[in-house]
C-alpha positions in Angstrom: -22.0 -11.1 8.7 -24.3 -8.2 7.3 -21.5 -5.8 9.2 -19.1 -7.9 6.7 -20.7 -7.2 3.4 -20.8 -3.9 4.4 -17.3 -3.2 4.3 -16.1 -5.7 1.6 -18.5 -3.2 -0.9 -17.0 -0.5 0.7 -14.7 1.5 -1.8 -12.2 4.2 -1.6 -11.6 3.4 1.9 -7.3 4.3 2.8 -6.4 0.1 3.7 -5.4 1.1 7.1 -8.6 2.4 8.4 -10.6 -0.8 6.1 -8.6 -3.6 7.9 -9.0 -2.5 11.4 -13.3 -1.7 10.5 -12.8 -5.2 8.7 -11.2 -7.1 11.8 -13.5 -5.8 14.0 -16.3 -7.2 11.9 -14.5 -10.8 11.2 -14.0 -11.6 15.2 -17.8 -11.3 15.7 -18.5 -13.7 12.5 -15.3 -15.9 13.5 -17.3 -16.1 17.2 -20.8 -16.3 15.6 -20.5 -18.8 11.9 -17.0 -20.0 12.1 -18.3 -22.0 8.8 -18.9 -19.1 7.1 -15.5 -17.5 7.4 -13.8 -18.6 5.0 -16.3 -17.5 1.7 -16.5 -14.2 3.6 -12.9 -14.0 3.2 -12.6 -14.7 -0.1 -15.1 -12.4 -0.8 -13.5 -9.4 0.7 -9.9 -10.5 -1.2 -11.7 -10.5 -4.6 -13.3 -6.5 -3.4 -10.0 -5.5 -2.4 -7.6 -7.0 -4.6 -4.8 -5.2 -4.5 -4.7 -4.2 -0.6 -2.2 -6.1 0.5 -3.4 -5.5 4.7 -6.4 -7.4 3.5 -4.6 -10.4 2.6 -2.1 -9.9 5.1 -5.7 -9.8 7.8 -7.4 -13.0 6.1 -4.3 -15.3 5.8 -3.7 -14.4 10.0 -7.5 -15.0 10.9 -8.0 -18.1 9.1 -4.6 -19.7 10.0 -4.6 -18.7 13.8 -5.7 -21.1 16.2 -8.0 -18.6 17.8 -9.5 -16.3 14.9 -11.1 -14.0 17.2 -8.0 -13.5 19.1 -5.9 -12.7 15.4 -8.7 -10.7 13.9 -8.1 -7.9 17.3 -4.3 -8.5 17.2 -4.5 -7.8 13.6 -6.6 -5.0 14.2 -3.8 -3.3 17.1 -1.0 -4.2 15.2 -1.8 -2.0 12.2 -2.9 1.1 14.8 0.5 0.5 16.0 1.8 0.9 12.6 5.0 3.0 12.6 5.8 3.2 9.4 5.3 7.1 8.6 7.5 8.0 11.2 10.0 5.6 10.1 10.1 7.9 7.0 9.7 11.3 8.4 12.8 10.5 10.5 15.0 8.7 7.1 14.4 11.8 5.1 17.1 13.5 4.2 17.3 17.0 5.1 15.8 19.9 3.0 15.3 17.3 0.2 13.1 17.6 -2.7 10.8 14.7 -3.4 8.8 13.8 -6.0 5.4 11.7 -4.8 2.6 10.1 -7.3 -1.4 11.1 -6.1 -2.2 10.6 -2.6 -0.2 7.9 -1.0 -1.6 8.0 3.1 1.5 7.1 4.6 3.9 8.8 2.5 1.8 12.2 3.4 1.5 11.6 6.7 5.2 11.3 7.2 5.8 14.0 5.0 3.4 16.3 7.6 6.3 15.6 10.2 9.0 17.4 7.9 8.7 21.0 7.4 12.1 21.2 5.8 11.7 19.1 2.4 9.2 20.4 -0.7 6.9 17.8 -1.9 6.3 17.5 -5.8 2.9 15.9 -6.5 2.6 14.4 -9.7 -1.5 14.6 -9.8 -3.4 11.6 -10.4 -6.9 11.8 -10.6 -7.3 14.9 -9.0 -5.7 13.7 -6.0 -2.8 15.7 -6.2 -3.9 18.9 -6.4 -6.0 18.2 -2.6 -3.1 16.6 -1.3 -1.5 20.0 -1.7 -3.8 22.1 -0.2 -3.8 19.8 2.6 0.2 19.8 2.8 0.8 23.6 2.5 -1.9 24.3 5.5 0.3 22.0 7.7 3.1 24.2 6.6 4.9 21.7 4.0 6.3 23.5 0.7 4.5 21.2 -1.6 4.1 21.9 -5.5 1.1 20.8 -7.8 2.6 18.7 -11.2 0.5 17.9 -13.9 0.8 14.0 -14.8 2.7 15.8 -18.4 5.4 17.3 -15.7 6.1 13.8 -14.1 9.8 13.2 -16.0 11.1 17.1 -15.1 10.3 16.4 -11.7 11.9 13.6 -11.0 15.0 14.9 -12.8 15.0 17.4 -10.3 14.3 15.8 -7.1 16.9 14.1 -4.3 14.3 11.3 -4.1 11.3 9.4 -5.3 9.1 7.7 -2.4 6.3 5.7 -3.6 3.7 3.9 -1.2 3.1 0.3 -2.2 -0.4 -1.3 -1.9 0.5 -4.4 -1.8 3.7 -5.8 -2.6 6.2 -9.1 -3.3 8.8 -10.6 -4.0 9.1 -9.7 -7.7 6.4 -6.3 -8.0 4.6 -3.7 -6.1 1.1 -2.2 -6.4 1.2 1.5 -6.1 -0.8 4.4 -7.7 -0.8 4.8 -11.7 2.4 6.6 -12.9 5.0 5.6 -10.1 6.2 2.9 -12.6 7.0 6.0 -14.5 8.2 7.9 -11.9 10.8 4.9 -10.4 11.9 4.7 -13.9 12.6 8.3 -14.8 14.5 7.9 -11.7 16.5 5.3 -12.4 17.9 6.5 -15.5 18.7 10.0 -13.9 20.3 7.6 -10.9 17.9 9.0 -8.3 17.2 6.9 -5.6 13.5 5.3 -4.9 12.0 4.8 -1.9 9.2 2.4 -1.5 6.8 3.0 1.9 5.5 -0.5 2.6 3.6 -0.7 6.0 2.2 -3.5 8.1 0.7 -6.4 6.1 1.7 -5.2 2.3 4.7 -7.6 1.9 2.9 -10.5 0.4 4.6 -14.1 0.3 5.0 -15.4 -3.7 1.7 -17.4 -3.7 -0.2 -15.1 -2.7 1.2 -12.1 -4.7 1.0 -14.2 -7.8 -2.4 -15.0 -7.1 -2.9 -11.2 -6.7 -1.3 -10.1 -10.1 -3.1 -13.3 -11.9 -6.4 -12.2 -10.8 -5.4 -8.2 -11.9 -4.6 -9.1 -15.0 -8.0 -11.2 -15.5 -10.2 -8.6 -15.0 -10.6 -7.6 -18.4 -9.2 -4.0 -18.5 -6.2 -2.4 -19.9 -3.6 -1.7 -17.8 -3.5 1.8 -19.0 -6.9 2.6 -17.9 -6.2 1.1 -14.2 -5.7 3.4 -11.3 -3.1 1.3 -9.9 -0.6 -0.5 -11.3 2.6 -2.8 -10.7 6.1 -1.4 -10.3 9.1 -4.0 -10.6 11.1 -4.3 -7.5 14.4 -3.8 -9.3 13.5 -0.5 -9.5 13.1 0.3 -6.0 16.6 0.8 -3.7 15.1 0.6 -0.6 12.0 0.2 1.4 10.4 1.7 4.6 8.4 -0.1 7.0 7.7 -0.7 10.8 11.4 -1.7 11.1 12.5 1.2 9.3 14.7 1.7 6.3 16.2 -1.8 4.5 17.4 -2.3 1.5 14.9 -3.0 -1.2 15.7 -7.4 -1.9 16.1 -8.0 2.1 12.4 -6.3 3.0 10.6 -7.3 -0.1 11.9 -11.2 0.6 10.6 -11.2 4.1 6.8 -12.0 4.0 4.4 -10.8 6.4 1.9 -13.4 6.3 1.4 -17.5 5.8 0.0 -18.9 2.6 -3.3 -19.6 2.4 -4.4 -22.3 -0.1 -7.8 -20.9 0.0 -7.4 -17.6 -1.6 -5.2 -19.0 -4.2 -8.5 -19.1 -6.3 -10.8 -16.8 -6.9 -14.1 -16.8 -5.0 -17.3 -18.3 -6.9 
């Protein structure tokens, strides 16, 4: 349980490598205080609010008939996650594409391409490293202040953004891809959006997510993440590839869970 706390404070963490640490840790509490399970999870939902792979994790332990048995087949299934290769093989060739901060997946299917040149909108200096880290795998990539965001995508073949969580009506990516899709729809430039394992979120629970995000007392201007509109988005990339955009974002990746349809506390 201590191994538990430990990782729903943790921050900063990129979701894949947070809900394999985090599975490991629920099978030995789901062995150990069964009872205990569920608070635990709705702890670590209200920490990570807007990874969708933690809700996707939670809603498959506590549903499963064996909870141990999910929390490792969780665990493998999102090691197994294809879902950068899936886009390193649809880009087109020699394409320009514009990207917001540092989406993991996006980048590391973008490492497989040598032939496209990145534009990186920067977003809290996360940009900028992205690039260094691109151009010493031998990608083109180009450094874009957050000012530069609309000329890029005016002159790019394609947008991709990496969605956090997602459902059927939003997606939570990094701030300024609700700009970006935008820009890109008005200069009729297609959008990609990169949703892995466990970020497709059935309507409860993505309303539940955006309910609680809009609770939390901030401005949406000063978030770091915020929600882009599905319509915005043509199609989608995943483990079973590229789909368009209403078909993947209709097909949920997890049951609903009453219990994390309120907040914990």
């Amino acid at each position: 349980m201590e191994r538990l706390r430990y990782v729903a404070r943790a921050g900063g963490v990129d979701p894949t490598v947070l809900v394999r640490e985090t599975a490991s840790a629920m099978a030995a509490v789901a062995h150990e205080d069964p009872v205990g399970l569920v608070s635990a999870c709705r702890r670590l939902i209200e920490r990570h609010l807007t990874t969708g792979p933690m809700w996707w994790l939670v809603a498959n332990v506590l549903t499963a008939g064996d909870p141990v048995g999910a929390a490792w087949a969780a665990a493998n299934e999102i090691d197994q996650d294809d879902s950068s290769e899936q886009l390193a093989r649809a880009l087109p060739d020699e394409a320009t594409i514009t990207i917001v901060g540092w989406p993991a997946q996006v980048a590391a299917g973008l490492r497989r391409r040598g032939d496209v040149e990145v534009l990186v909108v920067d977003c809290g200096g996360d940009g900028h490293a992205l690039v260094r880290r691109l151009e010493g795998m031998g990608v083109e990539a180009v450094d874009v202040m957050e000012t530069g965001l609309a000329a890029a995508v005016a002159v790019s073949d394609l947008v991709v953004i990496e969605a956090l969580a997602a459902g059927p009506t939003g997606l939570v990516a990094t701030s300024g891809s609700h700009a970006a899709a935008a820009v890109a729809r008005a200069s009729q430039i297609p959008v990609w959006a990169l949703a892995g394992v466990g970020r497709i979120l059935p309507r409860q629970l993505w309303d539940a997510l955006t309910s609680r995000l809009d609770e939390q007392g901030d401005e949406p201007w000063e978030r770091v993440e915020e929600v882009v509109p599905t319509e915005l988005v043509d199609s989608v990339i995943g483990p079973e590839g590229l789909e368009v955009a209403a078909t993947a974002f209709a097909r949920a990746s997890c049951p609903v869970v009453p219990e994390l349809l309120r907040p914990a506390g």
